[in-house]
C-alpha positions as CSV (number, residue, x, y, z in Angstrom):
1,X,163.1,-20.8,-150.8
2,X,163.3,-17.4,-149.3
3,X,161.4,-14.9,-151.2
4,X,163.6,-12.1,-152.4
5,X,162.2,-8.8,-152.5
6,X,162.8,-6.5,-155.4
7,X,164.1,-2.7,-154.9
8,X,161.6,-0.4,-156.8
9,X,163.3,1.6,-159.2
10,X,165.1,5.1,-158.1
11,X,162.5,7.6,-159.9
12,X,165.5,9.8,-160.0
13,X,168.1,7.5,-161.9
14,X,165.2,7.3,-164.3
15,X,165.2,11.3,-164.9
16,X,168.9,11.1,-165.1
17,X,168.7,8.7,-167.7
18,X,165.7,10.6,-169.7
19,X,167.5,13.6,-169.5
20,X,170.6,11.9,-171.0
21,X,169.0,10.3,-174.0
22,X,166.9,14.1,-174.3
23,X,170.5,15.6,-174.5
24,X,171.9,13.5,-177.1
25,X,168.8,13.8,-178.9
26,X,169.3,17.6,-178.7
27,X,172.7,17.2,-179.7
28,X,172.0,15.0,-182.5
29,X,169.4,17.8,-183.9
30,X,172.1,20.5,-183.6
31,X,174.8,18.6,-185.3
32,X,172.6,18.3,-188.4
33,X,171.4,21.8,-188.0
34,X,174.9,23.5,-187.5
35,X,176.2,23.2,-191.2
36,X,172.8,24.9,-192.5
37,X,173.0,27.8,-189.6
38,X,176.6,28.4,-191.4
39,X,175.5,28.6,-194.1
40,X,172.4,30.5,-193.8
41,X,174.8,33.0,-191.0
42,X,177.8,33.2,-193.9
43,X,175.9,33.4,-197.3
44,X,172.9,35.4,-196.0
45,X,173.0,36.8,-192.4
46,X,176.8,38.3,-193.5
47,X,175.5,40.2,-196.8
48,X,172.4,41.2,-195.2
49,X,174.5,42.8,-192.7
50,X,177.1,44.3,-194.8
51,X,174.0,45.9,-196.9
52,X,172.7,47.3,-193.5
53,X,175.9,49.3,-192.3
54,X,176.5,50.2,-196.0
55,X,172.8,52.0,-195.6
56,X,173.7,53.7,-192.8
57,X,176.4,55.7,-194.3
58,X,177.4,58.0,-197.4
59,X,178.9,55.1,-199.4
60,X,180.0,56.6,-203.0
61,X,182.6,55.8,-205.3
62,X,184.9,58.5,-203.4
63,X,184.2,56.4,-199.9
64,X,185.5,53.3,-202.0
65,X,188.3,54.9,-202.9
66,X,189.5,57.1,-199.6
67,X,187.9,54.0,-197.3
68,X,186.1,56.6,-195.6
69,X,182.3,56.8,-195.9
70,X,180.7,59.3,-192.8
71,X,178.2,57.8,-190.6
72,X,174.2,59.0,-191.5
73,X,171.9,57.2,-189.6
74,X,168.5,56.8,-191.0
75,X,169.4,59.8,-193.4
76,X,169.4,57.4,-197.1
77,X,166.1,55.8,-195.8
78,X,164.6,58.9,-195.1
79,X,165.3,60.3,-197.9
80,X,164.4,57.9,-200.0
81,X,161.0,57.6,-198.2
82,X,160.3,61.2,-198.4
83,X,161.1,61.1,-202.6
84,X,158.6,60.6,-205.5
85,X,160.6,58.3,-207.4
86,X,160.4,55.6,-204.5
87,X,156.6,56.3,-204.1
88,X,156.4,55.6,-208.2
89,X,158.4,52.5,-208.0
90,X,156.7,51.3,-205.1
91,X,153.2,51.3,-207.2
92,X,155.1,50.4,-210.4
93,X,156.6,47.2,-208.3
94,X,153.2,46.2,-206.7
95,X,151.4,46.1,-210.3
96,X,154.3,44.5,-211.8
97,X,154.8,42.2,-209.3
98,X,150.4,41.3,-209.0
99,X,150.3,40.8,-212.5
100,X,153.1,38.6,-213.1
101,X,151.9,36.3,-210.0
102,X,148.5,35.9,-211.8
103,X,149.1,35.4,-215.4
104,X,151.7,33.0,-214.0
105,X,149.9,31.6,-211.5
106,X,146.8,30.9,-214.3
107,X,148.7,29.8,-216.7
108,X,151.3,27.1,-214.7
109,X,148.1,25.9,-212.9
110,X,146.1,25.3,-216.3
111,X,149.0,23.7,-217.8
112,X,149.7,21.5,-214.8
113,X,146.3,20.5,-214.8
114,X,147.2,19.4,-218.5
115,X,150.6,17.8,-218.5
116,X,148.8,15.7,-215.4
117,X,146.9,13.7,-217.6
118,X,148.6,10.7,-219.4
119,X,149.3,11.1,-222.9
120,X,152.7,10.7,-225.5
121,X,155.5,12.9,-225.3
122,X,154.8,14.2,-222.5
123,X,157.2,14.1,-220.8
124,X,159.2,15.7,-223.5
125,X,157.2,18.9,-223.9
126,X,157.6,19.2,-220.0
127,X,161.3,19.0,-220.5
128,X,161.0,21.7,-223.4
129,X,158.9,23.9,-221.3
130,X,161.8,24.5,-219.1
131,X,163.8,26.2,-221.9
132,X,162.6,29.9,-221.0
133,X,163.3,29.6,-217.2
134,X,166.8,28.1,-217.8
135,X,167.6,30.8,-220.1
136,X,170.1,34.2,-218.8
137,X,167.3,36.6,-218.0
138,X,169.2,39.3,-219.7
139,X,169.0,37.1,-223.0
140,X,165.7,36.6,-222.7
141,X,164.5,40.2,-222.2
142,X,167.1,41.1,-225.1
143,X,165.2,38.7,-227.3
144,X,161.9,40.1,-226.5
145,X,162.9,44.1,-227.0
146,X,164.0,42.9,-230.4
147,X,160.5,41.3,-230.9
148,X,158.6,44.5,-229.3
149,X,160.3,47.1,-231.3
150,X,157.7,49.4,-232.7
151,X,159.5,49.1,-236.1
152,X,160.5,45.7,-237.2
153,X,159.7,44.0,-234.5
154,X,158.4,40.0,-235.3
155,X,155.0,40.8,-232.9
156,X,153.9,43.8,-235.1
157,X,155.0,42.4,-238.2
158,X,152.8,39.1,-237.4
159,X,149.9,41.7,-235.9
160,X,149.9,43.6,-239.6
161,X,150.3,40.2,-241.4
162,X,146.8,39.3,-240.2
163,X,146.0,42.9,-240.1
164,X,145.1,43.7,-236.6
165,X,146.7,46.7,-236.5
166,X,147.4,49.4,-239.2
167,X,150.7,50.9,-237.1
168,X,153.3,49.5,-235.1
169,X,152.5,49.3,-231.3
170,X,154.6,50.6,-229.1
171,X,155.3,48.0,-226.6
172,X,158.5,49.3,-225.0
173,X,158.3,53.3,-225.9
174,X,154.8,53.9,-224.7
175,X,154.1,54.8,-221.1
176,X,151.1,52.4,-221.4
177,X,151.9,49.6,-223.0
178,X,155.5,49.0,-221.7
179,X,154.5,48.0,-217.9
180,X,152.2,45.5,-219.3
181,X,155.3,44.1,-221.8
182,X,157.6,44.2,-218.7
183,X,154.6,41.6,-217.1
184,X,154.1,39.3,-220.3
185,X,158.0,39.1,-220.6
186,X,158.1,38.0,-217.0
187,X,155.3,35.5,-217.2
188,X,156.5,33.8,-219.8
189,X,159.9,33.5,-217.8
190,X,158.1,32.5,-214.8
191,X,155.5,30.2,-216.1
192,X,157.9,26.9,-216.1
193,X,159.0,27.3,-212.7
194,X,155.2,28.3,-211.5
195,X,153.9,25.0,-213.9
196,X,156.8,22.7,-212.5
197,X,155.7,23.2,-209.4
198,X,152.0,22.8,-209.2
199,X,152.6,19.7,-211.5
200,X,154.6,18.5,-208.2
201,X,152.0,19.5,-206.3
202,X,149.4,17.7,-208.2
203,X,151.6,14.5,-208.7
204,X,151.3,14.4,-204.7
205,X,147.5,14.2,-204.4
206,X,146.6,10.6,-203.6
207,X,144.4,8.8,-207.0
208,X,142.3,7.1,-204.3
209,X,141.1,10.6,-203.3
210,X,139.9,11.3,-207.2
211,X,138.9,8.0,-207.9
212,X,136.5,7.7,-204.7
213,X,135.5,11.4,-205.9
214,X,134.3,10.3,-209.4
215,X,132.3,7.5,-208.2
216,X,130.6,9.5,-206.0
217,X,129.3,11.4,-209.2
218,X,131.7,14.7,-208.3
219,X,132.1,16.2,-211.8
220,X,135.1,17.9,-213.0
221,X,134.7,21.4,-212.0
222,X,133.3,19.6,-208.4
223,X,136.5,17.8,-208.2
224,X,139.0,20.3,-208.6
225,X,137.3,22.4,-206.1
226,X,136.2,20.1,-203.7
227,X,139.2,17.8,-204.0
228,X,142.1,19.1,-206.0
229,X,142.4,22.5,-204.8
230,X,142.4,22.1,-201.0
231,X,145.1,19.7,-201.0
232,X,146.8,21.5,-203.6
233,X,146.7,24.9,-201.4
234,X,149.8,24.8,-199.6
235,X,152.3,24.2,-202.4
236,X,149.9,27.0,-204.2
237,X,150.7,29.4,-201.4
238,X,154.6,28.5,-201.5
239,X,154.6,29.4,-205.4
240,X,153.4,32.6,-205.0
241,X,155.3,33.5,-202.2
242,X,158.5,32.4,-204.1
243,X,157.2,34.2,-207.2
244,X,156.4,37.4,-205.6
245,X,160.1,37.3,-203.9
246,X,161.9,35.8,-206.9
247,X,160.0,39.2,-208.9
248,X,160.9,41.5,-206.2
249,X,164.4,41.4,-206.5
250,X,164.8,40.8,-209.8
251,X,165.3,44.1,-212.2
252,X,167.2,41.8,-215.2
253,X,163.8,41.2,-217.4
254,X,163.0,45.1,-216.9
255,X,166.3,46.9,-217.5
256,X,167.2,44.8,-220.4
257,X,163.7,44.9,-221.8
258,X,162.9,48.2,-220.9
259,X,166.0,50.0,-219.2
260,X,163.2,50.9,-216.6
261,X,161.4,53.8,-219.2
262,X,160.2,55.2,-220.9
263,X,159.5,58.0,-218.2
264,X,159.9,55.6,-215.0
265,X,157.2,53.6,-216.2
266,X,158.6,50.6,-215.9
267,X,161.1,51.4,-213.1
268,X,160.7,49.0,-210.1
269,X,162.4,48.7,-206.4
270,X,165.0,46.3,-208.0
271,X,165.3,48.5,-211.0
272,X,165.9,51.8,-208.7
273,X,168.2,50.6,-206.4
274,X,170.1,49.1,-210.2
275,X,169.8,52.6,-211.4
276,X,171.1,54.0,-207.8
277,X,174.1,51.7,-207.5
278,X,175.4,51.3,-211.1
279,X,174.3,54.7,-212.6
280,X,174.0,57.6,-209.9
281,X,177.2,55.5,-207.4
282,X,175.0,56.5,-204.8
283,X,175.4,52.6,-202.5
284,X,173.7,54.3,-199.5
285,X,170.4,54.9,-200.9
286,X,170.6,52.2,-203.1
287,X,171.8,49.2,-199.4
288,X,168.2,51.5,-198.3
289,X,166.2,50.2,-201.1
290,X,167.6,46.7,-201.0
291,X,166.6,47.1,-197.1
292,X,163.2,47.9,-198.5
293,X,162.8,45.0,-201.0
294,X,164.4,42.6,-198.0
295,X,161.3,44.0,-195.2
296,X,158.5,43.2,-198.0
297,X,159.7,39.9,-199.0
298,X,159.8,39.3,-195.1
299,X,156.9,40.4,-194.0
300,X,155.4,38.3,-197.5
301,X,156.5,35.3,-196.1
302,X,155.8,36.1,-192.4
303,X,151.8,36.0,-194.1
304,X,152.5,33.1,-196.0
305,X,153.6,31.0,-192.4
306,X,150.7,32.7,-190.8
307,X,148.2,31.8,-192.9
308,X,149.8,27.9,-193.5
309,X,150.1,27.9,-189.5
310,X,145.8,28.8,-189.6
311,X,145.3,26.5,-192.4
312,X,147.3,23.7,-190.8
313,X,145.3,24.4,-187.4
314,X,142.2,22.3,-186.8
């Protein structure tokens, strides 16, 4: 038998081929990425837009009207910069927005950590504990300025019941106390979402991991540091990322609660740019101060990716 002699492969019909199956793999990807690009491009890039020309001219109600609104540049941004109601609600919205985060961030943890454990009804109270998050926000800080009010209001009348106080506190008329209402309103709003969560997070974690833990004599305190937390860290990190955005643009909670007094305590980014659009017409300075809200929840999550990329990094 004659021995036949085999041809060696072309080692260019072999790229051809590779670079065949890489391009329907490519096109593959971009078919399943297309409808979310149109959708991110036409319910997110298109606003954002439309918000940034807006800013760059002297949009009032006459502009609506005639059509017309004069070109300004970087006038509304500068102005608002330079002003010291922006520099008031830029410290107002950093307090309001740090405190929120960590009374909700405390509390959804700690009851996370609760609702973990097995035990009856469970399951039921979780359910119930979704009640103020699904709530209108304008309801819900409604409901709590008639509970605040100075006179009448269900938290003094229970605070002079057991005679904690003599007068009625001024939760929502004093310059001091209001900002700190504002942040329990908002904690209490955000705490189901924040608990939800984490208790996500935590259902994630692998028993082996705690069981091999508690043999190893690892107490509770140990375990929740040593075990719990790290692997708990990056759906930590995307909470407070989404609470810190989902704060930032969000006046409801202050201007029903509040109406963003008394004095400007309690007026925010959100609330100034609600006060600039729907009380003073003025749609320039108020696209600027959505511009504003839009670079620091950017740059927010910019640090959250960074930090994940570090954390992620061996």
């Amino acid at each position: 038998m004659r021995n036949v002699r085999r041809r060696a492969p072309d080692p260019r019909s072999r790229c051809s081929a590779t670079a065949r199956v890489r391009r329907r793999e490519a096109a593959v990807r971009a078919a399943f990425l297309a409808p979310a690009v149109a959708f991110l491009l036409l319910f997110l890039g298109r606003p954002l837009a439309d918000n940034l020309t807006v800013s760059l001219r002297a949009a009032t109600v006459s502009s609506l009207l005639t059509g017309e609104a004069p070109f300004t540049g970087l006038e509304n941004h500068l102005l608002l910069l330079r002003s010291e109601e922006f520099r008031r609600a830029l410290t107002t919205t950093a307090l309001y927005t740090a405190g929120s985060l960590a009374a909700q961030f405390a509390i959804g943890l700690g009851l996370a950590l609760f609702f973990h454990r097995c035990f009856p009804l469970g399951r039921t109270i979780r359910a119930l504990l979704l009640l103020p998050w699904l709530m209108p926000l304008v309801v819900t800080g409604t409901v709590w300025r008639w509970m605040l009010e100075t006179d009448g209001g269900a938290v003094n009348e229970v605070l002079r019941a057991l005679h904690l106080v003599h007068a009625g506190v001024p939760w929502i008329t004093g310059t001091d106390e209001a900002l700190a209402s504002a942040v329990l309103v908002n904690t209490w709003v955000g705490v189901p979402f924040t608990t939800a969560l984490l208790y996500g997070g935590l259902q994630s974690v692998p028993r082996q991991v705690h069981e091999a833990a508690l043999l190893d004599g690892a107490g509770a305190v140990a375990l929740f540091r040593y075990v719990t937390w790290p692997l708990l860290r990056p759906t930590a990190g995307v909470v407070l990322v989404l609470g810190a955005v989902y704060t930032l643009r969000s006046p409801d909670v202050v201007v029903a609660l509040t109406g963003g007094g008394p004095a400007g305590a309690t007026r925010t980014l959100a609330v100034l740019a609600y006060e600039q659009s729907f009380q003073e017409f003025d749609f320039g300075r108020a696209a600027a101060t959505g511009n504003v809200l839009v670079l620091i929840a950017f740059v927010l999550a910019l640090l959250h990716l960074r930090a994940d990329r570090r954390a992620r990094t061996p």
